[in-house]
C-alpha positions in Angstrom: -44.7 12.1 15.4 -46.3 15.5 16.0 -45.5 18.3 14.5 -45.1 21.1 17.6 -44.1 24.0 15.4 -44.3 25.1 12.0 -41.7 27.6 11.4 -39.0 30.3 12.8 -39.9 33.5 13.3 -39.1 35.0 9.7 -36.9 37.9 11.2 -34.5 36.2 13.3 -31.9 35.7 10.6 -29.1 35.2 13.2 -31.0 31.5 13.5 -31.0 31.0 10.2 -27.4 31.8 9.4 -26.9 29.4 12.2 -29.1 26.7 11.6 -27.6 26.9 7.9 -23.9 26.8 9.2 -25.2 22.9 11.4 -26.5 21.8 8.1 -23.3 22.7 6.1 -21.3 21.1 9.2 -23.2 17.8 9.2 -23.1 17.5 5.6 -18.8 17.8 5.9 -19.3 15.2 8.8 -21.1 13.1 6.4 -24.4 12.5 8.7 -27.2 10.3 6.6 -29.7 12.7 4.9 -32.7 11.2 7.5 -29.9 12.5 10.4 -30.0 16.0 8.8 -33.5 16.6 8.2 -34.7 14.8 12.1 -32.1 17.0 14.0 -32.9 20.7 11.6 -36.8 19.6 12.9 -35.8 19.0 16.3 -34.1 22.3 16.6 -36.0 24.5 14.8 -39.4 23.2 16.8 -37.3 24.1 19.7 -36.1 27.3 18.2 -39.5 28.5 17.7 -40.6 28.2 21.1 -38.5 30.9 22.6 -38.4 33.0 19.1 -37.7 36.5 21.8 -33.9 34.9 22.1 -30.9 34.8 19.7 -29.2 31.2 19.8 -26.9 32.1 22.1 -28.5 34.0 24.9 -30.3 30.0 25.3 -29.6 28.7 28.4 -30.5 25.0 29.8 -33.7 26.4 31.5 -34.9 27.1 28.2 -34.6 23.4 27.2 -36.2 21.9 31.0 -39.3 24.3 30.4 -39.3 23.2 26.5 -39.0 19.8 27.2 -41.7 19.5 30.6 -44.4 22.3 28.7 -44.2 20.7 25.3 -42.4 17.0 25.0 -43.6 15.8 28.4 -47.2 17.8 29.0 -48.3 16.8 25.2 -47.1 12.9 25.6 -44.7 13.1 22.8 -42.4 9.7 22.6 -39.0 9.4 24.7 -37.5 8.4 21.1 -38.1 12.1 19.7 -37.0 13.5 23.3 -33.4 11.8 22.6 -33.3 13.3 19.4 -34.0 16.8 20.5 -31.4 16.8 22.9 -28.8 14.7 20.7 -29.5 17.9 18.1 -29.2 20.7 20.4 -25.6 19.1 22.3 -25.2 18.7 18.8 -25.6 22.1 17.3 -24.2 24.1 20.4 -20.8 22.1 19.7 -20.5 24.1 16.6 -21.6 27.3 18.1 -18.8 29.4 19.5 -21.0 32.1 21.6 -23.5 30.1 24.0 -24.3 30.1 27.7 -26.0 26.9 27.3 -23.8 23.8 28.9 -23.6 21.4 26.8 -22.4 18.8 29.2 -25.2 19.4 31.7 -27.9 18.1 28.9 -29.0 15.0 29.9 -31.0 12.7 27.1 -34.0 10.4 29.2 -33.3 6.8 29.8 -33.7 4.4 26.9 -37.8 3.0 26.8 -37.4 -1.0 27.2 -39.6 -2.1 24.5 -39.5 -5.7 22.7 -39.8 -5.2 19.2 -42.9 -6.7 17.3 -42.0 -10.0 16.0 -43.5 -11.8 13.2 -43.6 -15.8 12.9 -41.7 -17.2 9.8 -45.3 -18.3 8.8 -47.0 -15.2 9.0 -43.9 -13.8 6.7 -44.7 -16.1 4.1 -48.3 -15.2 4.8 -47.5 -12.2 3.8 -45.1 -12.4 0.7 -48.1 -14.9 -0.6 -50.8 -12.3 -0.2 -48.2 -9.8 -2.3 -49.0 -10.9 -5.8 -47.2 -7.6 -7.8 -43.5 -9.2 -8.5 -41.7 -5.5 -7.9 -43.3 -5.6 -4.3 -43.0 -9.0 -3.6 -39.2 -9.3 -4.0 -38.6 -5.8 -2.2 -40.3 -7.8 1.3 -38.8 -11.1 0.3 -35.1 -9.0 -0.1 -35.3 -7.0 2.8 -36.6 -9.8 5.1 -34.1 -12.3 3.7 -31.4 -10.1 4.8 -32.3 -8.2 7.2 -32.3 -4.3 5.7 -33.4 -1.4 7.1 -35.8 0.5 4.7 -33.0 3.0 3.9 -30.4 0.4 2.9 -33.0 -1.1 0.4 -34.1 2.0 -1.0 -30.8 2.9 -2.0 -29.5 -0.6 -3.2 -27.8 -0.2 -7.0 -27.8 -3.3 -9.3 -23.9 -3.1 -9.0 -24.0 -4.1 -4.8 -26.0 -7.6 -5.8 -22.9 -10.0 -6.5 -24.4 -12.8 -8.3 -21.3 -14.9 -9.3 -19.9 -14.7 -5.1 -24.0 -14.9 -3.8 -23.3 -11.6 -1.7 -25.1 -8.3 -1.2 -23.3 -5.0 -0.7 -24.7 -2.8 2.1 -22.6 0.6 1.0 -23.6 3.6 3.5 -25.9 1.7 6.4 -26.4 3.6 9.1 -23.3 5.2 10.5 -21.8 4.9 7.2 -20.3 1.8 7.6 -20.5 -0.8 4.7 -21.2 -4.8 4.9 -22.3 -8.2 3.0 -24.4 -10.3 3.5 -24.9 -13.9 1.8 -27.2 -13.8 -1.3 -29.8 -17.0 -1.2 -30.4 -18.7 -4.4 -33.9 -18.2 -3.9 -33.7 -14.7 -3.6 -31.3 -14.8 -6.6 -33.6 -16.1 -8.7 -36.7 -14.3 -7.7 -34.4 -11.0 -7.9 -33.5 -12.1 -11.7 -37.1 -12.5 -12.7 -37.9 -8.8 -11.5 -34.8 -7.3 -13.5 -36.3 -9.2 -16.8 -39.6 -7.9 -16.0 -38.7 -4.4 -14.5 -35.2 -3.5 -16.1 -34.4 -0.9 -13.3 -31.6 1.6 -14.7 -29.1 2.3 -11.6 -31.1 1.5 -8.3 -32.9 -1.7 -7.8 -35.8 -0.5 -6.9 -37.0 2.4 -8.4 -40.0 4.6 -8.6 -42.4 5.0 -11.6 -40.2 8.1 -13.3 -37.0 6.5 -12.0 -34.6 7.4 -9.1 -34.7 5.7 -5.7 -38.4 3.9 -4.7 -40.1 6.2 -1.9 -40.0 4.9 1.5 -43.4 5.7 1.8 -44.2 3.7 -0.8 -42.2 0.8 0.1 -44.5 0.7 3.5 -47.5 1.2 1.5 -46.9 -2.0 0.0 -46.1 -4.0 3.5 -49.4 -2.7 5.0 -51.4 -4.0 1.7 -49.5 -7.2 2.3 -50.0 -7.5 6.2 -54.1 -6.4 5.3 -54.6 -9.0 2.9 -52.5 -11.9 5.6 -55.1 -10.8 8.3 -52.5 -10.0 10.6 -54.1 -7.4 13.1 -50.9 -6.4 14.7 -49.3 -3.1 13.9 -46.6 -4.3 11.6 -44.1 -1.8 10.1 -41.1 -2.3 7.6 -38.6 -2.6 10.5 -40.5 -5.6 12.0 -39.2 -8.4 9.4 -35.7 -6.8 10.0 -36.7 -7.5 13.9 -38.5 -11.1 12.7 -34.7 -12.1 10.3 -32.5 -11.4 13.4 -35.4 -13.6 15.8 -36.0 -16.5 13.1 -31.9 -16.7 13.1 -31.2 -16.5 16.7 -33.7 -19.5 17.1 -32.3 -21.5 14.2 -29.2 -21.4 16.4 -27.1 -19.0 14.7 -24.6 -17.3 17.3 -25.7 -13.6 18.2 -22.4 -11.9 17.7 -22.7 -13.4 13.9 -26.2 -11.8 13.2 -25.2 -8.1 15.0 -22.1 -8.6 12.0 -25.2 -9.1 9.3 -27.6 -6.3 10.8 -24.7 -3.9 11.0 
């Protein structure tokens, strides 16, 4: 996504104190840290376009011309649209002086997209062509159970449940927690990485320790997709997309996989 601002005007410190007040507010409400930091962006880009008005003199002209001059005439995504207007109705809740109307802010209609979708033997294509064992059981666990990049990054020894074969997803999105059934396969690839890696507190973790980067994480898919010969744009959230397909056409009954994708 493109950046469309850099920064706040340094002397409005009216925005800062209340830009600082939505952090502190979302952090009590116990929004994920990728919530936090998308909606701060999305409302500080916004912020900056009209830097001659205090945060409450805004009105919902401001946010038509914004969103037509900016969003719309430079042919940024509907996705980051919906996200600039879940921030602001967001923000302006917590705001107690405002003349903007918060009920009159409409997000656009959702884009109809399908999802990119591997084939269970392009998968394998790819966890073959991933010959490093750390990287290869990150794709193989994440694909097996269908995580979202977060979820994996910030899976601790203690959630893999060996003696019941279950997974504990603590925090996915929305906060909410789930399991998920552990393969023996999976199990025993998992076990040769701990004897060879001997990760501390997450599973996956970085060179110095601490969580494994996101970043790096698709870094390794993209290595493995290059080295299948799959052409397709393929991105971390397509096996998630590929486990819920390959189950669905196994047979497996669609209110059952929503429960294992949370």
């Amino acid at each position: 996504q493109k950046k469309i601002v850099k920064k706040l005007p340094q002397a409005d410190t009216g925005t800062f104190t209340a830009l600082d007040y939505f952090k502190e507010w979302m952090e009590q409400k116990r929004y994920s840290s990728q919530t936090i930091r998308n909606y701060l962006q999305a409302i500080t880009s916004f912020l900056s376009y009209i830097p001659e008005k205090q945060t409450e003199e805004i009105t919902n002209a401001d946010v038509i011309e914004y969103n037509h001059k900016v969003i719309i005439a430079n042919g940024i995504s509907v996705s980051y649209q919906r996200i600039m207007v879940g921030a602001l109705k967001l923000f302006y809740q917590t705001q107690q002086k405002k003349k903007i109307i918060i009920e009159e802010l409409q997000r656009p209609f959702n884009e109809h997209r399908l999802p990119e979708v591997l084939s269970k033997e392009d998968v394998k294509k790819i966890l073959d062509k991933t010959e490093n064992l750390k990287h290869k059981t990150m794709l193989s666990l994440i694909y097996s159970c269908g995580l979202r990049i977060g979820e994996a990054i910030s899976m601790k020894l203690k959630d893999i449940d060996s003696t019941r074969m279950m997974i504990r997803v603590i925090r996915g999105k929305g906060n909410k927690d789930r399991i998920i059934g552990l393969s023996p396969k999976i199990l025993e690839l998992l076990r040769k990485y701990y004897k060879a890696y001997k990760p501390k507190e997450y599973l996956f973790e970085g060179q110095y320790g601490g969580k494994y980067s996101s970043r790096s994480m698709e870094r390794v898919l993209q290595h493995g997709v290059m080295k299948a010969g799959i052409k397709r744009k393929i991105v971390m959230h397509t096996l998630r997309h590929s486990y819920a397909t390959h189950l669905l056409e196994a047979g497996t009954d669609i209110r059952y996989i929503q429960e294992l994708l949370g």
